[in-house]
Structure formats: structure tokens, C-alpha cells
C-alpha positions as CSV (number, residue, x, y, z in Angstrom):
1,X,20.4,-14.8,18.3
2,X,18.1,-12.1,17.3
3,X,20.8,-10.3,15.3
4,X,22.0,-13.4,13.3
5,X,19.0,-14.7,12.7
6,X,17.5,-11.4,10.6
7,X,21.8,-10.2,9.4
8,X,21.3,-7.0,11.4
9,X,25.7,-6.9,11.5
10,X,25.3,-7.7,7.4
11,X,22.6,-5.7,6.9
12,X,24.5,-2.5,8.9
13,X,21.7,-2.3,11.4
14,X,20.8,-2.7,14.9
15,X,17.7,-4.1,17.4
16,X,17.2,-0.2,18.5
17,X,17.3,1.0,15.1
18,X,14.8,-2.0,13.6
19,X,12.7,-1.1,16.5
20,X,12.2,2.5,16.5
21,X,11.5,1.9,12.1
22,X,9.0,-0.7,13.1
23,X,7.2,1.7,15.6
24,X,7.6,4.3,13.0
25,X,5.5,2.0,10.2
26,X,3.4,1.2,13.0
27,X,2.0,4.9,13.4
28,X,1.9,5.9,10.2
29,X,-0.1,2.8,9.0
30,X,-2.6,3.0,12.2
31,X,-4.7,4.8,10.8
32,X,-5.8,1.5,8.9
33,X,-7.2,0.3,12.1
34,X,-10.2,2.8,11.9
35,X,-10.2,3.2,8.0
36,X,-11.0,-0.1,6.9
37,X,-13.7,-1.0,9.9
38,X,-15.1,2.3,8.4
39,X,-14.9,1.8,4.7
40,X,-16.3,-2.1,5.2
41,X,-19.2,-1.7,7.4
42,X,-20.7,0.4,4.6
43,X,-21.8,-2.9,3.3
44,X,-23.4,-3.8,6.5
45,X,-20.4,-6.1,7.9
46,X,-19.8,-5.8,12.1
47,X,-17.7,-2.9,12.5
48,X,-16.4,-4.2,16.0
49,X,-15.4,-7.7,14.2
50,X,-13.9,-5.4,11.3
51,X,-11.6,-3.3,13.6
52,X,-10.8,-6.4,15.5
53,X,-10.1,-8.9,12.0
54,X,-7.8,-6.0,10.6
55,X,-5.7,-6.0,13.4
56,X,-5.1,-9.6,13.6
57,X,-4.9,-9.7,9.6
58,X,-2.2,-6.8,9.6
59,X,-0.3,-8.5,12.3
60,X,-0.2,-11.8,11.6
61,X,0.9,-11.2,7.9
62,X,3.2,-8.8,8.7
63,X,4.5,-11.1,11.0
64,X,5.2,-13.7,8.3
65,X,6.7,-11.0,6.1
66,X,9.1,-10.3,8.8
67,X,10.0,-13.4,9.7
68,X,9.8,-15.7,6.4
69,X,10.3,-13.0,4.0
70,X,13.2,-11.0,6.1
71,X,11.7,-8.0,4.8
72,X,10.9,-4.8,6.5
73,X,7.2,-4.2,5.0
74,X,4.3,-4.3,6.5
75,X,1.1,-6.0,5.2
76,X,-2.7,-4.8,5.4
77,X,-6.1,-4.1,4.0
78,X,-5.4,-2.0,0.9
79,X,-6.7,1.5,0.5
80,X,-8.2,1.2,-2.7
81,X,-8.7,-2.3,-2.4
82,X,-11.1,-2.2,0.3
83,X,-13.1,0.6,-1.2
84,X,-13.0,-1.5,-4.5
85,X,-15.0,-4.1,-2.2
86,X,-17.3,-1.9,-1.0
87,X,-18.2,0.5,-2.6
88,X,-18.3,-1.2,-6.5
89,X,-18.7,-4.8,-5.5
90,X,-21.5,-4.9,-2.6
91,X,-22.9,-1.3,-3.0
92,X,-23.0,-1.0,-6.9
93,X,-22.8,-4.4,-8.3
94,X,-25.4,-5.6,-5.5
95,X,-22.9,-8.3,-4.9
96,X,-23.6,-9.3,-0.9
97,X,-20.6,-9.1,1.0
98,X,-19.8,-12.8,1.8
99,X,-19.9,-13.6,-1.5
100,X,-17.1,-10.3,-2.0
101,X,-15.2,-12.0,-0.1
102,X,-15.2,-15.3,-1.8
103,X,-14.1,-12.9,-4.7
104,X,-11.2,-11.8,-2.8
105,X,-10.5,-15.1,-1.7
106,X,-9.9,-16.2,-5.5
107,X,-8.4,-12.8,-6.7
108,X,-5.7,-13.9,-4.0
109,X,-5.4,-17.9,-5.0
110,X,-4.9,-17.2,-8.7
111,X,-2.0,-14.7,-7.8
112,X,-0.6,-16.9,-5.6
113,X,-0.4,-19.8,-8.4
114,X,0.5,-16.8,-10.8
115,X,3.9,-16.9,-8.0
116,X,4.6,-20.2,-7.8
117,X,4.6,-20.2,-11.8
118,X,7.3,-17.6,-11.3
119,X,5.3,-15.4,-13.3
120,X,5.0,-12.6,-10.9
121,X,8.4,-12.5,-10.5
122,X,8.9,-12.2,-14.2
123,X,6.7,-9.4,-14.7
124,X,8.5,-7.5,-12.0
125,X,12.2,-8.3,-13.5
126,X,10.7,-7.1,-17.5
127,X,9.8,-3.5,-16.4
128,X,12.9,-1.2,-16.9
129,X,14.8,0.3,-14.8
130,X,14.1,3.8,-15.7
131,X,10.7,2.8,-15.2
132,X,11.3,1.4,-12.2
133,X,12.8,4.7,-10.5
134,X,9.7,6.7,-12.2
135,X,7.4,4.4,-10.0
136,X,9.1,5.1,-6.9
137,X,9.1,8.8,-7.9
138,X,5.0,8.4,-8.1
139,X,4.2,6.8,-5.3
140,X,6.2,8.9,-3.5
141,X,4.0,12.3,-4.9
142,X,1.2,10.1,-3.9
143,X,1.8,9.8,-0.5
144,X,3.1,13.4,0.0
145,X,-0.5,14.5,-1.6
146,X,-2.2,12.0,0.9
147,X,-0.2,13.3,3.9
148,X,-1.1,16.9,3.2
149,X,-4.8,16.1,2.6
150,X,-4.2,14.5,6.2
151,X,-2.7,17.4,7.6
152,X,-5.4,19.7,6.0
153,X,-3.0,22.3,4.1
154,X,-4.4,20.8,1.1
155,X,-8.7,19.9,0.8
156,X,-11.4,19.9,-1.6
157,X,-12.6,22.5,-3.8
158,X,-15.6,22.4,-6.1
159,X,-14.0,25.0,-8.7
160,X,-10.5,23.5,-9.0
161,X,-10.5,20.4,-7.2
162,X,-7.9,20.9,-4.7
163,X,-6.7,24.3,-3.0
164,X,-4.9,25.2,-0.1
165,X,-6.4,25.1,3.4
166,X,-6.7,27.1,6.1
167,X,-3.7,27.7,8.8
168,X,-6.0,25.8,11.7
169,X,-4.5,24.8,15.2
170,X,-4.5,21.6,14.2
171,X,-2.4,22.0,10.7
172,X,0.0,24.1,13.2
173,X,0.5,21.5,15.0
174,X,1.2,19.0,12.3
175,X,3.6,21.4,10.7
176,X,5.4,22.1,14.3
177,X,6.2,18.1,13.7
178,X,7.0,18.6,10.1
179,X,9.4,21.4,11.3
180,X,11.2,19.1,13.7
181,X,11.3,15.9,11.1
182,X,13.5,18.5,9.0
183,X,15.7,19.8,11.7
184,X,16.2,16.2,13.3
185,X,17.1,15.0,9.5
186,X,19.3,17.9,8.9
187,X,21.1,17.1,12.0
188,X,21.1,13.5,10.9
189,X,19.4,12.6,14.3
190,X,17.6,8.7,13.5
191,X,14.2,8.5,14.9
192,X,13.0,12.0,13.7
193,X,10.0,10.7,11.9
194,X,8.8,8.8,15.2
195,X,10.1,11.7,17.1
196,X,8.3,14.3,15.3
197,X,5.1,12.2,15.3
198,X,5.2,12.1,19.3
199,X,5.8,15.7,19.9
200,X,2.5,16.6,17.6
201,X,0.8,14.3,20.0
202,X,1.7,16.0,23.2
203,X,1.5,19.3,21.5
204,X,-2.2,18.2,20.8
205,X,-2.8,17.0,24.1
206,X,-1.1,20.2,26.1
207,X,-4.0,22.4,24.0
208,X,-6.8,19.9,24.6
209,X,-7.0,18.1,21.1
210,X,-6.7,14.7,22.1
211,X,-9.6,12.9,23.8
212,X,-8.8,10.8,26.9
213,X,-10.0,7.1,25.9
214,X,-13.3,5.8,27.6
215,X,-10.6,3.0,28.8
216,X,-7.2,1.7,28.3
217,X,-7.5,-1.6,27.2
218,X,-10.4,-3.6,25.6
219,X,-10.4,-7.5,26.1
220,X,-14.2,-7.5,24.1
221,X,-12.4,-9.2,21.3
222,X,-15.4,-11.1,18.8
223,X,-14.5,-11.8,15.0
224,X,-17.0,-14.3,14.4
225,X,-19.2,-12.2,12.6
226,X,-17.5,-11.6,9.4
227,X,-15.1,-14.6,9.8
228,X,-15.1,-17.3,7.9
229,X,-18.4,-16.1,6.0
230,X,-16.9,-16.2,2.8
231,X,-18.9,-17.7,-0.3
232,X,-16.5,-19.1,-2.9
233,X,-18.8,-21.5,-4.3
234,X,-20.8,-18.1,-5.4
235,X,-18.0,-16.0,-6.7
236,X,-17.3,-18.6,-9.1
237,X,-19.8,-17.3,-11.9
238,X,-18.7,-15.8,-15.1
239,X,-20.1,-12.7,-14.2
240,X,-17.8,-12.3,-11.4
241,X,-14.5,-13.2,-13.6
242,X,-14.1,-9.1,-14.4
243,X,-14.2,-8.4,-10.6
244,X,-11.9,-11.0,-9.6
245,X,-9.6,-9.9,-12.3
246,X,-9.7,-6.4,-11.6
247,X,-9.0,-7.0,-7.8
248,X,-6.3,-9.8,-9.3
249,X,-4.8,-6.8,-11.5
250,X,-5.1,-3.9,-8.3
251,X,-3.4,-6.2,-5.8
252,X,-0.9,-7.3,-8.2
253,X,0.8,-3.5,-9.3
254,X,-0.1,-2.0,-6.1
255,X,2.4,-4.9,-4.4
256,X,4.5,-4.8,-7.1
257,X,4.9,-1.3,-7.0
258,X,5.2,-0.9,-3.5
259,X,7.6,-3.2,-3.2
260,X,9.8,-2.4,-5.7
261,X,10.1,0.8,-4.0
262,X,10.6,-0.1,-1.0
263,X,13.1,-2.9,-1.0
264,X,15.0,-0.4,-3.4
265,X,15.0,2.1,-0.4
266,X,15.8,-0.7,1.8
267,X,18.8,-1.8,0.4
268,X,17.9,-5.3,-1.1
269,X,19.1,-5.2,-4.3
270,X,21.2,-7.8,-5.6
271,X,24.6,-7.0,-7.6
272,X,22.0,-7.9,-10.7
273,X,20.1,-5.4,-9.6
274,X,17.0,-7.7,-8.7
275,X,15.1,-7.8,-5.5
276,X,16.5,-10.6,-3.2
277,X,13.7,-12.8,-2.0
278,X,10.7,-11.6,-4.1
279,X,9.6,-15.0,-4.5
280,X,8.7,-15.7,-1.0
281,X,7.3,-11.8,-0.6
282,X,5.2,-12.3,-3.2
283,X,3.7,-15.5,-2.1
284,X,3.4,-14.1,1.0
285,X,1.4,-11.7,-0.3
286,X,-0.8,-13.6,-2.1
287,X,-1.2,-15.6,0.9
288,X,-2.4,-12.8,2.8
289,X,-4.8,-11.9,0.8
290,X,-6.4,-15.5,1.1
291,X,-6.0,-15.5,4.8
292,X,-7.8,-12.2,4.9
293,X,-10.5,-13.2,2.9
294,X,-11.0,-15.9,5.2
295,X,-10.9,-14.2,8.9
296,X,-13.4,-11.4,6.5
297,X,-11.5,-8.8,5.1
298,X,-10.9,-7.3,2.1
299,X,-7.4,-7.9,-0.2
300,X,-4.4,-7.7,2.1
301,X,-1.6,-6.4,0.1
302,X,1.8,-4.4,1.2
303,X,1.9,-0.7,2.8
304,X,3.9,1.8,0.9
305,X,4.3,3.0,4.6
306,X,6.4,0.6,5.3
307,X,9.1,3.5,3.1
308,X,8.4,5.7,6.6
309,X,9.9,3.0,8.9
310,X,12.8,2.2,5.9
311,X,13.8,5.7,5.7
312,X,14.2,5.9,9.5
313,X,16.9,2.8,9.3
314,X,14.6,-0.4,9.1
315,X,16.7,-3.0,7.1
316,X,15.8,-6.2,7.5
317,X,13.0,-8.6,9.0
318,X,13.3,-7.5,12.5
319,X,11.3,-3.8,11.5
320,X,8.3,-5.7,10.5
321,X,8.4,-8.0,13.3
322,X,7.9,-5.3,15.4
323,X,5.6,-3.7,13.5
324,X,3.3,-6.9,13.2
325,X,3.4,-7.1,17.3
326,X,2.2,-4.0,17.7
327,X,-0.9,-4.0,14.4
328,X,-1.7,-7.3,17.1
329,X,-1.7,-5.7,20.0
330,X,-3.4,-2.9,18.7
331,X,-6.5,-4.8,19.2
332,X,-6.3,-4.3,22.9
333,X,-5.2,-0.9,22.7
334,X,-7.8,0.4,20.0
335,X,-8.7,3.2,22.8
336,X,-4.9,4.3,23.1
337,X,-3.7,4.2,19.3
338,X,-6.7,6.4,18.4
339,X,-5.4,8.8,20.6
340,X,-2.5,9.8,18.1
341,X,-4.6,11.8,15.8
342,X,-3.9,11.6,11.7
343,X,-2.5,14.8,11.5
344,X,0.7,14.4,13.4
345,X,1.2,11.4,11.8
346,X,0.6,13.1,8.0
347,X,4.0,15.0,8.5
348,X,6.3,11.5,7.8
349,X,4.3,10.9,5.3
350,X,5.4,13.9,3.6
351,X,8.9,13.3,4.3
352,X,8.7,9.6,2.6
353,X,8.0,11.2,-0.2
354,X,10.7,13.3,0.1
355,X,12.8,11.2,0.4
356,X,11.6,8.8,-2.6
357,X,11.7,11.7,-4.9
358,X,15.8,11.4,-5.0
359,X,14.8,7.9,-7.7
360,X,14.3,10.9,-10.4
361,X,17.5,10.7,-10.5
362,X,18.0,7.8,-12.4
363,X,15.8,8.4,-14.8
364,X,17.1,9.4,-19.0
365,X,15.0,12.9,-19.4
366,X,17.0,13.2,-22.7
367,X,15.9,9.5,-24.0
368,X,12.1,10.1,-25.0
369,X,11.1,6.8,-24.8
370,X,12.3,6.9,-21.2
371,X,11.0,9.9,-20.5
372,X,7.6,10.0,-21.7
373,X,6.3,6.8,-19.8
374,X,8.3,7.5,-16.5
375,X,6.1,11.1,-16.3
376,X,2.9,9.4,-17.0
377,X,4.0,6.4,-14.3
378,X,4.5,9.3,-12.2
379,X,1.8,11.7,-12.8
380,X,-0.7,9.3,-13.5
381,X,-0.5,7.4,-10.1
382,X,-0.5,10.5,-7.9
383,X,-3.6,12.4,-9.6
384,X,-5.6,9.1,-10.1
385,X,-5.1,8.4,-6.6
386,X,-4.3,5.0,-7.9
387,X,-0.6,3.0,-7.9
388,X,-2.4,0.3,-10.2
389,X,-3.8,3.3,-12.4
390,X,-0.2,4.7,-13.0
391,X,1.3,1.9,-13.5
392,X,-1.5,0.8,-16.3
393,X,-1.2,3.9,-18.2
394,X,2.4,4.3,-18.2
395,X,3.2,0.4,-19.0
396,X,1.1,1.2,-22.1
397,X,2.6,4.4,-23.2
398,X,5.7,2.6,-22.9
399,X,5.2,-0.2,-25.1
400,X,3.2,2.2,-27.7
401,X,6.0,4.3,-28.1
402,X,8.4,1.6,-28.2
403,X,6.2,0.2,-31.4
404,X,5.5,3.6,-33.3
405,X,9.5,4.0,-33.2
406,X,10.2,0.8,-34.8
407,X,11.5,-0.8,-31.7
408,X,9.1,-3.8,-30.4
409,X,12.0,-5.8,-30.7
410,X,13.3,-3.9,-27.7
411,X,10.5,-5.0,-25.5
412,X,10.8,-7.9,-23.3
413,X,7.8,-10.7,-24.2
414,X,7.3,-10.5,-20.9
415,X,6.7,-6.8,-20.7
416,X,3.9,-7.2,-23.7
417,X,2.2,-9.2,-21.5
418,X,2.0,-6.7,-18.9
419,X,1.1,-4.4,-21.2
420,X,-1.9,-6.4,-22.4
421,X,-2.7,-7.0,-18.6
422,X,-2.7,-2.8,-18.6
423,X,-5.3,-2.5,-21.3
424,X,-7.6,-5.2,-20.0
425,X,-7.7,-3.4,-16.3
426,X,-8.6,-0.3,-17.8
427,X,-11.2,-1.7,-20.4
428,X,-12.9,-4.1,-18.3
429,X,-15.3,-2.5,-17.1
430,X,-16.3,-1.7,-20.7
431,X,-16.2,-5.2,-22.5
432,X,-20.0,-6.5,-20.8
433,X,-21.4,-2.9,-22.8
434,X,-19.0,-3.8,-26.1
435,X,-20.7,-7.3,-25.7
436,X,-24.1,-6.2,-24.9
437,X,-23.8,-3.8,-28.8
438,X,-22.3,-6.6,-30.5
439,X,-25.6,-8.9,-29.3
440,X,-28.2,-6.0,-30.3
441,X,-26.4,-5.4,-33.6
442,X,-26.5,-9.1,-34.1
């Protein structure tokens, strides 16, 4: 029953292979469990409702990705997003948090009717192939530099930004994993990103790295104090339209990116070469972002590590199925999956980028107008440490050089839009200050 009703036999899969790529998503998205409760609480939201809410959030809309979208990606509070919420809206823009949420709430209702319009879907299907492949290539650099920041070989530096750190016990450790995630690969071995995850773990615990939990399980499960809180009736001002359109905007490339990545890696590609399903994964998306917004979290949008658990065989529905069960009952075992500490897990990040890289590839290096916008898409989203960044800058460059050679005919309608769509979510934080000079000048 299980394998007909996700195609594992169509989809050349199986239930041990789905299983060990959902478990693999599972770890190397965890981390989410304590990032977000972190990041949100900043703005004086219940930390113990926030870990709780983004377990249920993750699950249950990774749940409906598996099983409605028959997709193997995993849904949850976005990096980016979530510090977006807090750290611009509440904390900068002294917007209180309820209220943020109403925000969210909208950000994820107009792209949801953007979706049924079949306008999302249209913006993905104008962006070029070439293009395409470059954002893969990007977020795959981004990643890589997020896993080794993880892992400590690369950290801050006040001179140059970045440097390389310090051989610790702990980066060791991770690179013993990293080591074995090669070798297992080499030998074409699956499971080696899930295996080399769980042999940093012991190796941690065998030196006395890992702290035993205070207790196994937690049924202390409360929500209620940032669920349904939301304000929409107050995030319906005009002064708010910039910051629901820039969440709008962030949500909207970040998915679109990730999951033209992803569903590239994972094989579901029509002979069109068009992502099967990306209505219903979009809406879904959309969806989930609403649902968040409600149960009090910030935009829920899909995980680029969702590539970890597609590289180690995940192929259809039945990966993120598992994946979902496990983000739920997470919630129980908080104390357990915060024993697996962030730097074994930083290793299969470093592989999914890796492995993502091979996209370059298909990109025309010897066509200029090809070339120059992929490297931007590409460079742009890793050192912004921003998909929707990348994707802004190098959708522009594209259709700028496509005009100064003569050739706007070449670009799609659609892809002007996007391109307009670019320029606003860079500017917009600068149109209230052209405003404010026109009214003095005035």
C-alpha cells in the first residue's frame, strides 16, 4: 500500500531508502528546533511555546508536503525569515510581535492567491535554464559556507571577515564524520550522510562532549502563549505594506529557489523540463506560512536541507513523511535531539553542496549573457547570506544585459515582472526616505 501510494517501484526507490533520507533531513534540519525558539524569544515571545509551536509547525507541514505534494521536502521556520521578524520588525520597526505575526499571516495569504492565479508557477517556468542550474550552484556554496561555520573551520574575523579556525576537538570530530561521508560515498555505500552524522555523535560522547539530558522525554507541552495571538486587523496599515511585501518577496525566492533545486536533484522533472506538481507545493507553502502565523511563528517556507536527505536516495513523498513524524515527535524528545551537537551534523551539509555544485555544469560560460547573471545568482546568494538576495541581483543583471544588447525581445513578460519584483525588494526599504525628500522639497 505504502509503496503504490507514493510510486516508490516508479520512482526507483524503496521504504528503507525513503526512511533513512527522511531521518537524514531530519538531523540536519534539527537544529531549527533550538534556532528559531532562540531567534523569536528576542522579541519577548515564550521560548517553551516557541520550541514547542516549531515542532508542530515543521511537522505538520511537512506532513502535508509529503503526503499531498508527494514531494520529499521538508517545511519550517525560515532562517532569514524569522530573523527578518525579529530583529527588523519587532526590535527595529517597534512593531509588537502579535501584530508581526498578523504580517506574516498576510505575507502568506497574498502568496497563496498569487498560486492559485497560477502566477507563482509562472514566474518559476520564465527563469532560464542556465539560470536555473546557477541557483542550484549558489545555494549549494551557501550551505557549504553555513556547514563549515557550523563545524568551526571557518569563523569570524574583524580584519577580513572570515578566516580559518582553529583544529579544536570538536572540528576533529566533525571532520572524522566528513572523512567517513567521503569514503562511504566513494564506495557508493547509501546512508553515509546519516551514518557519518551518528559516528560524530558517539565519537563526541566516547570523549565527554555530549551532555546526558536532564530527562528523556518531556510531556510539558503548552503553545497557548504565542498561539493564536496574531493581530491582522493591525498589520493592515499602509505602513506595514513594505514589510509584508518584503516578507512576500523573501518567502517567495527563497521557496522558489529551494525548490527548484531540490526537485531537480530529486528527479521530478518532467520530459518539458518543468517541475511536476509545483502547483500544489506551492500552495502548500503558502499555506504553511498562514498556518504558522497562526499556531505563532514566523514564515514557514521549504528547507534547502531537504537536498541532504535527496542526495542520500529520498524520491518521493514517503522521505518527508518521515521526516514530518519525527520534527512532531521531536517535541517529546527536545532533551534527546539536542544531544546530536551541530557540528556532526555540519559535515552533510558540506557534502550537499557538493553534491549541488555538479548544476555548473549546465551552464554556457562562453554565452556572456548566460554567464554574467548565473555568477552573480551564484556569488551573490552565498556572500549575502541570502537566497532571496542572489536571486534579486542576478534576475536584474540578467534582464539589464539582455536590454543593453538589444535583446528585450528575448525576455519572457513574465521574467520582466520578476525583475521589477527584484528591484522593488532591494529598494524598499529606501522609497519611505525618497518619499519623505520629495515632501520636504515640495
Amino acid at each position: 500500500m505504502v509503496n503504490k501510494f507514493f510510486g516508490l517501484a516508479e520512482k526507483q526507490t524503496n521504504i528503507k531508502t525513503e526512511f533513512i533520507a527522511g531521518a537524514t533531513t531530519f538531523l540536519t534540519m534539527a537544529y531549527i528546533i533550538f534556532v528559531n525558539p532562540a531567534i523569536l524569544s528576542t522579541t519577548g515571545m515564550d521560548k517553551q511555546a516557541l520550541i514547542a509551536t516549531t515542532c508542530i509547525v515543521s511537522g505538520i507541514s511537512t506532513l502535508a508536503v509529503g503526503i499531498f505534494g508527494q514531494a520529499p521536502i521538508a517545511m519550517a521556520p525560515g532562517m532569514g525569515l524569522n530573523a527578518f521578524f525579529a530583529y527588523t520588525l519587532v526590535l527595529t520597526h517597534k512593531v509588537n510581535w502579535e501584530t508581526a505575526l498578523g504580517i506574516v499571516f498576510l505575507g502568506g495569504l497574498f502568496f497563496f492567491i498569487l498560486t492559485i492565479l497560477g502566477l507563482r508557477k509562472k514566474l518559476v517556468e520564465a527563469i532560464p535554464s542556465g539560470l536555473i542550474s546557477a541557483i542550484a550552484v549558489g545555494i549549494g556554496l551557501f550551505i557549504t559556507f553555513i556547514g563549515l561555520v557550523k563545524l568551526g573551520v571557518v569563523v569570524h574575523n574583524e580584519a577580513t571577515l572570515v578566516a580559518a579556525g582553529h583544529l579544536t576537538t570538536t572540528v576533529l570530530i566533525g571532520l572524522c564524520g566528513l572523512i567517513v561521508m567521503v569514503f562511504l560515498e566513494i564506495r557508493k555505500i547509501k546512508g553515509s550522510l546519516l551514518i557519518g552524522i551518528a559516528l560524530s555523535t558517539v565519537l563526541a560522547g566516547l570523549l565527554g562532549y555530549l551532555q546526558k539530558p536532564s530527562q528523556l522525554v518531556s510531556f510539558d507541552i503548552n503553545i497557548m502563549a504565542v498561539a493564536f495571538r496574531l493581530d491582522i486587523l493591525a498589520a493592515l496599515k499602509w505602513s506595514l505594506f513594505g514589510s509584508i511585501f518584503s516578507l512576500m518577496f523573501m518567502n517567495m525566492f527563497d521557496s522558489i529557489g529551494t525548490l527548484v533545486a531540490c526537485c531537480n536533484e530529486a528527479k521530478m522533472i518532467d520530459k518539458d523540463n518543468k517541475i511536476q506538481g509545483l502547483d500544489r507545493l506551492l500552495a502548500i507553502d503558502a499555506l504553511s506560512t498562514m498556518f504558522g502565523a497562526v499556531f505563532g511563528t514566523s514564515t514557514t517556507t521549504s528547507y534547502i536541507e531537504s537536498a541532504a536527505g535527496i542526495e542520500e536516495g529520498g524520491r518521493s513523498g514517503l522521505t518527508a513523511v518521515v521526516t514530518g513524524i519525527l520534527l512532531m515527535l521531536a517535541v517529546l524528545f527536545v532533551p534527546v535531539v539536542g544531544i546530536v551537537p551541530e557540528y556532526a551534523t555540519a559535515p552533510a551539509l558540506i557534502m550537499v553542496g557538493l553534491f549541488m555544485m555538479k548544476e555548473v555544469r549546465k551552464i554556457d560560460f562562453g554565452n556572456m549573457e548566460e554567464a554574467f547573471p548565473s555568477f552573480i545568482i551564484m556569488v551573490m546568494i552565498a556572500l549575502s547570506y541570502s537566497i532571496s538576495t542572489g536571486l534579486a541581483f542576478g534576475f536584474l543583471s540578467f534582464t539589464l544585459i539582455k536590454l543593453i544588447a538589444g535583446k528585450a525581445r528575448e525576455v519572457r513578460p513574465t521574467m520582466w515582472l520578476i525583475a521589477v519584483l527584484s528591484l522593488l525588494f532591494l529598494t524598499i526599504d529606501k522609497l519611505a526616505n525618497v518619499v519623505e525628500y520629495f515632501k520636504v522639497t515640495n
